[in-house]
mmCIF file of the C-alpha atoms, coordinates in Angstrom:
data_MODEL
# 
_entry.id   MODEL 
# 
loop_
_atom_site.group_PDB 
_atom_site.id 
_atom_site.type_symbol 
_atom_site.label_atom_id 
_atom_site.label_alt_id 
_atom_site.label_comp_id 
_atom_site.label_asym_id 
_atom_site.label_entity_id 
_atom_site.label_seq_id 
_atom_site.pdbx_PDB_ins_code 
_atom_site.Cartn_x 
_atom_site.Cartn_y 
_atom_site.Cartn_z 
_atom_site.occupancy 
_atom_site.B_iso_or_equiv 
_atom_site.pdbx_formal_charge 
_atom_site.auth_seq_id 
_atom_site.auth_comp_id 
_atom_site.auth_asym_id 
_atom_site.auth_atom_id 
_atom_site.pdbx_PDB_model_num 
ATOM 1  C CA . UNK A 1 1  ? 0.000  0.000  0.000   1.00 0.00 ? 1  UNK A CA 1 
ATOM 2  C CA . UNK A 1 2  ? 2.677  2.116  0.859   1.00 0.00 ? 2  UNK A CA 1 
ATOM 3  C CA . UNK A 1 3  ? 4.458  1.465  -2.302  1.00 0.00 ? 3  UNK A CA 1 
ATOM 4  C CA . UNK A 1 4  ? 1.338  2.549  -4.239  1.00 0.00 ? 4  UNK A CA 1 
ATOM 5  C CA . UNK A 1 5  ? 1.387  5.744  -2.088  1.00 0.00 ? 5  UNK A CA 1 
ATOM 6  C CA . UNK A 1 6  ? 4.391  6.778  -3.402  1.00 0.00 ? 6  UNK A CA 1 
ATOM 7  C CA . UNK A 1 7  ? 4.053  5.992  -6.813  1.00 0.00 ? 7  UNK A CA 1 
ATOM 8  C CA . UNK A 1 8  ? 0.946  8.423  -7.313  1.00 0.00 ? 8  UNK A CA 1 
ATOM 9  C CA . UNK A 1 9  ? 2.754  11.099 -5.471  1.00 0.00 ? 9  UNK A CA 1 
ATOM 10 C CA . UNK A 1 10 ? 5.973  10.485 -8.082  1.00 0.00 ? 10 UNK A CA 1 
ATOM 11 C CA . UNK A 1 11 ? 3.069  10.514 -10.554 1.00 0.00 ? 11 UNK A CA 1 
ATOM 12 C CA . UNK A 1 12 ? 1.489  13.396 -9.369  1.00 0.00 ? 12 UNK A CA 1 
ATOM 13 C CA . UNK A 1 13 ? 4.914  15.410 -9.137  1.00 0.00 ? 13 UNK A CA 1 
ATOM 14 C CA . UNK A 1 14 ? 6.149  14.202 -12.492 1.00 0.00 ? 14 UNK A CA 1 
ATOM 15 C CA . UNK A 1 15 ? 2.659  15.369 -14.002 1.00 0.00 ? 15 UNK A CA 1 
ATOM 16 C CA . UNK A 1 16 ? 3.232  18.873 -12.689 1.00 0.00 ? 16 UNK A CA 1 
ATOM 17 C CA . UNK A 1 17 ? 6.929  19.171 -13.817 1.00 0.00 ? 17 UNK A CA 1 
ATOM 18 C CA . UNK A 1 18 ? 5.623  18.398 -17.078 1.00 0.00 ? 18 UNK A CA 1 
ATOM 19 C CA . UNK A 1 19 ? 2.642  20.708 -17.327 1.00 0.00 ? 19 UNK A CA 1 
ATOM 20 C CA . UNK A 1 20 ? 4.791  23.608 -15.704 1.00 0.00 ? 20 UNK A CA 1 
ATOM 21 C CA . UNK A 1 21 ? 7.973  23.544 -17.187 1.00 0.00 ? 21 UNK A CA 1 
ATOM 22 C CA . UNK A 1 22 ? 9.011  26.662 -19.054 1.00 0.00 ? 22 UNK A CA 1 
ATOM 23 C CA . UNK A 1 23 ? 9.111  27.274 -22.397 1.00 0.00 ? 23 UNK A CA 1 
ATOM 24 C CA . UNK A 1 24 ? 11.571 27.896 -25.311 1.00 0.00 ? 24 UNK A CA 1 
ATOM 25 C CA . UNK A 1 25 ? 10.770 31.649 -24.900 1.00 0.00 ? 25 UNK A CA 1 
ATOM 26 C CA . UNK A 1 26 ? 10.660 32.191 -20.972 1.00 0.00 ? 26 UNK A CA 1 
ATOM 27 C CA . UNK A 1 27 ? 13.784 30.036 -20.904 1.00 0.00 ? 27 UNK A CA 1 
ATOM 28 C CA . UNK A 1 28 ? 15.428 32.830 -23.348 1.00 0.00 ? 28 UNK A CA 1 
ATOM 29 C CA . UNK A 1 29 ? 13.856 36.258 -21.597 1.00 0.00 ? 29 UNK A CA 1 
ATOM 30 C CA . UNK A 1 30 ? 15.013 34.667 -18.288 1.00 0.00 ? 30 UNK A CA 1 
ATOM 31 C CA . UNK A 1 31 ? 19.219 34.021 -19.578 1.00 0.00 ? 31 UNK A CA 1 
ATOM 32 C CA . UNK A 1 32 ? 19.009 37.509 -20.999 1.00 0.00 ? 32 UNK A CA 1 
ATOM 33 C CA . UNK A 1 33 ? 17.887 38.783 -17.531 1.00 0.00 ? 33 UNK A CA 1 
ATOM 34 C CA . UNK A 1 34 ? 20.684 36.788 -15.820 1.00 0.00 ? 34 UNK A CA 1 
ATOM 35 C CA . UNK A 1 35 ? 23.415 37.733 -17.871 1.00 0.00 ? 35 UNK A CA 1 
ATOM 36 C CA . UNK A 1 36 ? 22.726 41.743 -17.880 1.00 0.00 ? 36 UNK A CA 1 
ATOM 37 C CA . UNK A 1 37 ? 22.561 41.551 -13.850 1.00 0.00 ? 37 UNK A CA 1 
ATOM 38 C CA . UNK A 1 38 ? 25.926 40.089 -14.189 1.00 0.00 ? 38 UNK A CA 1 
ATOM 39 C CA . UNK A 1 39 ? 27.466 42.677 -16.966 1.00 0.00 ? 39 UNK A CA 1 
ATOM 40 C CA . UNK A 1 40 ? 26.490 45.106 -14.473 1.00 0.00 ? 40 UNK A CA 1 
ATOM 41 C CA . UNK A 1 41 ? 23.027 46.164 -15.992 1.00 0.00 ? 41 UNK A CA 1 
ATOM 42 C CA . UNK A 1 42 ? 22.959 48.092 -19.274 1.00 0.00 ? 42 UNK A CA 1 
ATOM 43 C CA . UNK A 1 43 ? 25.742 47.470 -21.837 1.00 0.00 ? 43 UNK A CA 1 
ATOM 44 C CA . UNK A 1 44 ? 26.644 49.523 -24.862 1.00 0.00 ? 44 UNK A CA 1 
ATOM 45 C CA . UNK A 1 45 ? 28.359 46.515 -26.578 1.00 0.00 ? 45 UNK A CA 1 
ATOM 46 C CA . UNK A 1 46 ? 25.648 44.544 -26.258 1.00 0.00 ? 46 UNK A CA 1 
ATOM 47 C CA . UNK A 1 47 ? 23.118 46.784 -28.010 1.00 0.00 ? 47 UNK A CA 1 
ATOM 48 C CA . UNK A 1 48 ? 25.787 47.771 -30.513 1.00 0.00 ? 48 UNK A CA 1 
ATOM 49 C CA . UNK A 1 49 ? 26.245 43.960 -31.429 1.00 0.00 ? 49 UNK A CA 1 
ATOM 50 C CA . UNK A 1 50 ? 22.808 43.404 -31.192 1.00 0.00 ? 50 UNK A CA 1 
ATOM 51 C CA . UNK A 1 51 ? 22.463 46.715 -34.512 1.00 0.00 ? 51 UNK A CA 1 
ATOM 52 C CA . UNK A 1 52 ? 25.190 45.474 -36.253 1.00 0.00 ? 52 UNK A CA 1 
ATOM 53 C CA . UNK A 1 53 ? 24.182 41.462 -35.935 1.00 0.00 ? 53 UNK A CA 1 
ATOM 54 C CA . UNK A 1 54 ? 28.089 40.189 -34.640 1.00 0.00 ? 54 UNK A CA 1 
ATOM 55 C CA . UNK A 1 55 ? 27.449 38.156 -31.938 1.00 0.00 ? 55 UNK A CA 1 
ATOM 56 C CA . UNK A 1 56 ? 28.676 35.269 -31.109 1.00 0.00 ? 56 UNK A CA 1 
ATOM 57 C CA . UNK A 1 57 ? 27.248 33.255 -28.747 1.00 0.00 ? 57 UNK A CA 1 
ATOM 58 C CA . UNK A 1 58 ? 25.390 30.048 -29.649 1.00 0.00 ? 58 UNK A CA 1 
ATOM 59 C CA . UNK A 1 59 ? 21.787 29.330 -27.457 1.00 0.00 ? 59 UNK A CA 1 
ATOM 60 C CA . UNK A 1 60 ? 20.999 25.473 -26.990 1.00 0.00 ? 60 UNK A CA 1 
ATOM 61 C CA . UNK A 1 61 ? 17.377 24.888 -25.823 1.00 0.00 ? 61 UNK A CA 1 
ATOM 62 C CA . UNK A 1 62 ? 16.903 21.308 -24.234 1.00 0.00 ? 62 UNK A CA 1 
ATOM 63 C CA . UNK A 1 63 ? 13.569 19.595 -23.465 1.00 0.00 ? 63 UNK A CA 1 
ATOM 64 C CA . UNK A 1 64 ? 13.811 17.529 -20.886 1.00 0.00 ? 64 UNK A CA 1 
ATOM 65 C CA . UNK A 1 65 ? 10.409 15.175 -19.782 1.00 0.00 ? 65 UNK A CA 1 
ATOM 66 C CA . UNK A 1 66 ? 9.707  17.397 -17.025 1.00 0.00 ? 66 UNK A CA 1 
ATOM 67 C CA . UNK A 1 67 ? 12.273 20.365 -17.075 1.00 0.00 ? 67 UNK A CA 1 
ATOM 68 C CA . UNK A 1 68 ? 13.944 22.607 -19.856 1.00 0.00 ? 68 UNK A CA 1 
ATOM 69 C CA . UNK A 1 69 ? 17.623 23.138 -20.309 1.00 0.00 ? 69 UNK A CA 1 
ATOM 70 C CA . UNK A 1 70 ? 18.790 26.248 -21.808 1.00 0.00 ? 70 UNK A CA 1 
ATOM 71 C CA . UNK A 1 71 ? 22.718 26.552 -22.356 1.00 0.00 ? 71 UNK A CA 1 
ATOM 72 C CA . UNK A 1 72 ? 24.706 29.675 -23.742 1.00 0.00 ? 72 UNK A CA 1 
ATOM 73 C CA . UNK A 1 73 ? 28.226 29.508 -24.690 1.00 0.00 ? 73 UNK A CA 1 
ATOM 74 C CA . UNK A 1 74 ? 30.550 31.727 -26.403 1.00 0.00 ? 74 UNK A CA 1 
ATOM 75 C CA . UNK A 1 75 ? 33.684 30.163 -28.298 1.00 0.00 ? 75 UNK A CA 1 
ATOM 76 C CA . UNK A 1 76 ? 34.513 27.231 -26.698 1.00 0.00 ? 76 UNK A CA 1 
ATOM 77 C CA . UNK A 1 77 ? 33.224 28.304 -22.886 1.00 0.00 ? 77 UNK A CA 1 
ATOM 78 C CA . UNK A 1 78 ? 30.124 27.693 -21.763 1.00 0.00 ? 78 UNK A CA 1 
ATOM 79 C CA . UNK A 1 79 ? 28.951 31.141 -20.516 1.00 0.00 ? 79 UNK A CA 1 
ATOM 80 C CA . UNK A 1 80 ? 25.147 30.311 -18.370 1.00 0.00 ? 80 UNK A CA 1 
ATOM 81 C CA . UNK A 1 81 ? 23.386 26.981 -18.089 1.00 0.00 ? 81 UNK A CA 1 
ATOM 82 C CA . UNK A 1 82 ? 19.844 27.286 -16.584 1.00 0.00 ? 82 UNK A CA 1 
ATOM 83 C CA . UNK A 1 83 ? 17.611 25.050 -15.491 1.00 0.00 ? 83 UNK A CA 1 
ATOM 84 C CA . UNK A 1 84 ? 13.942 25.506 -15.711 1.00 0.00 ? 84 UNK A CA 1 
ATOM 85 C CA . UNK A 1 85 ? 11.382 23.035 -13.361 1.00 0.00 ? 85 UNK A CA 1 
ATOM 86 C CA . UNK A 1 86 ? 7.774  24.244 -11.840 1.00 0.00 ? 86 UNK A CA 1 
ATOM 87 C CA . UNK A 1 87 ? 8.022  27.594 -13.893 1.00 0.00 ? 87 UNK A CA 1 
ATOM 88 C CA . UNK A 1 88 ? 10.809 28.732 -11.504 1.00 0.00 ? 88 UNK A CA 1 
ATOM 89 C CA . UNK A 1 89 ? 14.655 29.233 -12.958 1.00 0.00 ? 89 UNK A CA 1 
ATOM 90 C CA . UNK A 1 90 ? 18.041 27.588 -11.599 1.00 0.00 ? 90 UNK A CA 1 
ATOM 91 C CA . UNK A 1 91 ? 21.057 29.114 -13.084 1.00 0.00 ? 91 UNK A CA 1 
ATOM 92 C CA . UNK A 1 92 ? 24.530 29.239 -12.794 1.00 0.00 ? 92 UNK A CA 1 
ATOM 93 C CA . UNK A 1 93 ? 27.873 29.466 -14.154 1.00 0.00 ? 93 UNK A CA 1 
ATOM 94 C CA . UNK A 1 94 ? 29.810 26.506 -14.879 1.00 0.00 ? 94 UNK A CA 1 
ATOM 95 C CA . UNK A 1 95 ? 33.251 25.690 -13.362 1.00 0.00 ? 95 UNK A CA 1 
ATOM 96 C CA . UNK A 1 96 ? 36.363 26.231 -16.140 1.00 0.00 ? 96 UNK A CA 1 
ATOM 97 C CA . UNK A 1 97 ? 37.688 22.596 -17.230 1.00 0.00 ? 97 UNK A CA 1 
# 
């Protein structure tokens, strides 16, 4: 019985990863967010890149079963990897190899 009990709650939470994860687009609007805190706010090389089309980094979008995985690198570093579960955001940084 018990073991029944906790397979509808896995259920249950599994059901709710998948019908809240974020999307392709909220995943995006959310690394942009994260990455202009850490620039320090508003940066004039980032809106002049943005005019003249130059940049650089590549965006990877991931869907997981019940959670999205959005990546950003530029060159050969990987610059923000964020998590997304239950429409909330877990980003970070990732240790230089």
């Amino acid at each position: 019985m018990r073991t029944l009990l906790i397979l509808l709650l896995a259920g249950a939470l599994a059901v709710g990863g998948f019908l809240t994860k974020p999307g392709e687009d909220a995943q995006r609007a959310n690394a942009d967010k994260v990455l202009a805190e850490r620039r320090g706010g508003f940066d004039v090389g980032d809106l002049i890149g943005d005019v003249l089309g130059s940049r650089k980094d590549e965006r990877k979008f991931e869907d997981l079963m019940v959670a999205t995985r959005y990546s950003v690198r530029s060159g050969d570093s990987v610059v923000l990897e964020c998590l997304g579960l239950y429409a909330q955001f877990l980003c970070s940084q990732p240790e230089a190899k």
